[in-house]
N, C-alpha and C positions, 0 to 999 in steps of 0.2 A: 504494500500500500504506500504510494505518493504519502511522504508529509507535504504537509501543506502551512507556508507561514503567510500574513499579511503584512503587506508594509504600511509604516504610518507614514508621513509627509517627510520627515527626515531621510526615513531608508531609500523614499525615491530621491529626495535632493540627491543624496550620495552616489545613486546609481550614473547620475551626469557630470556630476562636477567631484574633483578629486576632492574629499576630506578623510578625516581621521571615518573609519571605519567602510570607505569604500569598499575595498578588498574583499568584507567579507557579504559584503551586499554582490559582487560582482560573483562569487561563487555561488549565490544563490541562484542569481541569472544563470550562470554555466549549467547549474545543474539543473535547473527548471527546462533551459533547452538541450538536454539531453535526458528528457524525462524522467528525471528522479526526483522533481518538487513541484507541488502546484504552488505560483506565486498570485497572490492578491493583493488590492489595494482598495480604496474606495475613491468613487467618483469627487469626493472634497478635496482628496490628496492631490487631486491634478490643479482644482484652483489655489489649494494653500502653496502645492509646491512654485506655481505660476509668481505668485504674490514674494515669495521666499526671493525667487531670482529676481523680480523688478525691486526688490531692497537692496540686493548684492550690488545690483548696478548702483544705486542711489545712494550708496554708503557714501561717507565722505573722509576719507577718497573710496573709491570704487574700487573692490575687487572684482567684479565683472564686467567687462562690457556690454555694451547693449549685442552687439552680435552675436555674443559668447551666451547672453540669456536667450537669444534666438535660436541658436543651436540648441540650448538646453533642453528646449522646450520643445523641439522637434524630436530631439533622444528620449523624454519623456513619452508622447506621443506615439514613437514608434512602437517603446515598449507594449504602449497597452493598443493601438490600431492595427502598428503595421506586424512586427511579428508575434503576437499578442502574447510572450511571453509572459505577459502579468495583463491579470482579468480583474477590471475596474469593476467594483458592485455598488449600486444605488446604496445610497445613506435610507432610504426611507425605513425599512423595515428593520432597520438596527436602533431608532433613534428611542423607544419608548424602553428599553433595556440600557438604551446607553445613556438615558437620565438617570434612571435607578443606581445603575455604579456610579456616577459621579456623583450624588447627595451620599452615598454607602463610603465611598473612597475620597471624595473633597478634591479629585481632580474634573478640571473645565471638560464639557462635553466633547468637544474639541477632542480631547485625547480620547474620552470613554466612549466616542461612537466606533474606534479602532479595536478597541477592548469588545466592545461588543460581538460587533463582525467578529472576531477573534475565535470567540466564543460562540458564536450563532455555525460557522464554518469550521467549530474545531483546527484551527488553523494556532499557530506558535507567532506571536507577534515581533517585528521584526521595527528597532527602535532604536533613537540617539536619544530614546531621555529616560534620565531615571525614573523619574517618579513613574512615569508609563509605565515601564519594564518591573515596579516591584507591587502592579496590583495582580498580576494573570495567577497569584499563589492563590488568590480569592475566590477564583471565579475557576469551580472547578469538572468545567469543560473545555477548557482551554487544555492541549496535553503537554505533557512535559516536554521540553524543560520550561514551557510557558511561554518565555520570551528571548531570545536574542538582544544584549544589549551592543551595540554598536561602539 
């Protein structure tokens, strides 16, 4: 049986642009196209990660360029359109479980509709943030190891 993890908006940022934990985001790609992982993400992560790279560029100074967010966002896209190595899921049906863990855990929906999915898909969630990464012990249909911290 396929594991299966879900990425939050950080794990896809990493998948485009080099940071601390790309690498192991990138083996997850390897191995999802070579059939040994199902990857997920939700449809939010594409706008949060979109909004992530127009800050990159806006910083002052800029570690991005604006080209360089164009490309980004094209390596995002291809992921989940062109070789759908990672399957983008509607937020809708995760959202009334992903208020419950965030009043249960005190983190913003924001992170807990990933946690949700997570959990709704039996999936290991795949994270650059702590606090995300130390609710999946909670929530127990998520499978071990729970979560991948980045």
């Amino acid at each position: 049986m396929l594991q299966r993890h879900i990425f939050d908006t950080s794990a896809l940022v990493k998948a485009v642009l080099p940071e601390a934990g790309s690498d192991r985001v990138h083996a997850l790609l390897n191995d999802a196209l070579a059939g040994q992982a199902e990857l997920l993400t939700l449809e939010l992560a594409l706008v949060e990660a979109t909004n992530v790279l127009w800050k990159r560029v806006g910083r002052r100074p800029p570690d991005l360029a604006p080209d360089g967010a164009v490309q980004a966002l094209d390596g995002l896209l291809e992921l989940v359109r062109g070789t759908r190595v990672v399957t983008a899921l509607s937020t809708k049906e995760f959202l009334n479980h992903a208020l419950e863990i965030a009043l249960v855990s005190c983190i913003p929906v924001y992170d807990s509709i990933f946690l949700s999915a997570a959990e709704g898909r039996a999936a290991v969630i795949v994270t650059g943030d702590r606090g995300q990464a130390s609710v999946p012990q909670l929530l127990p249909l998520i499978p071990p190891p729970g979560a991948v911290l980045l």
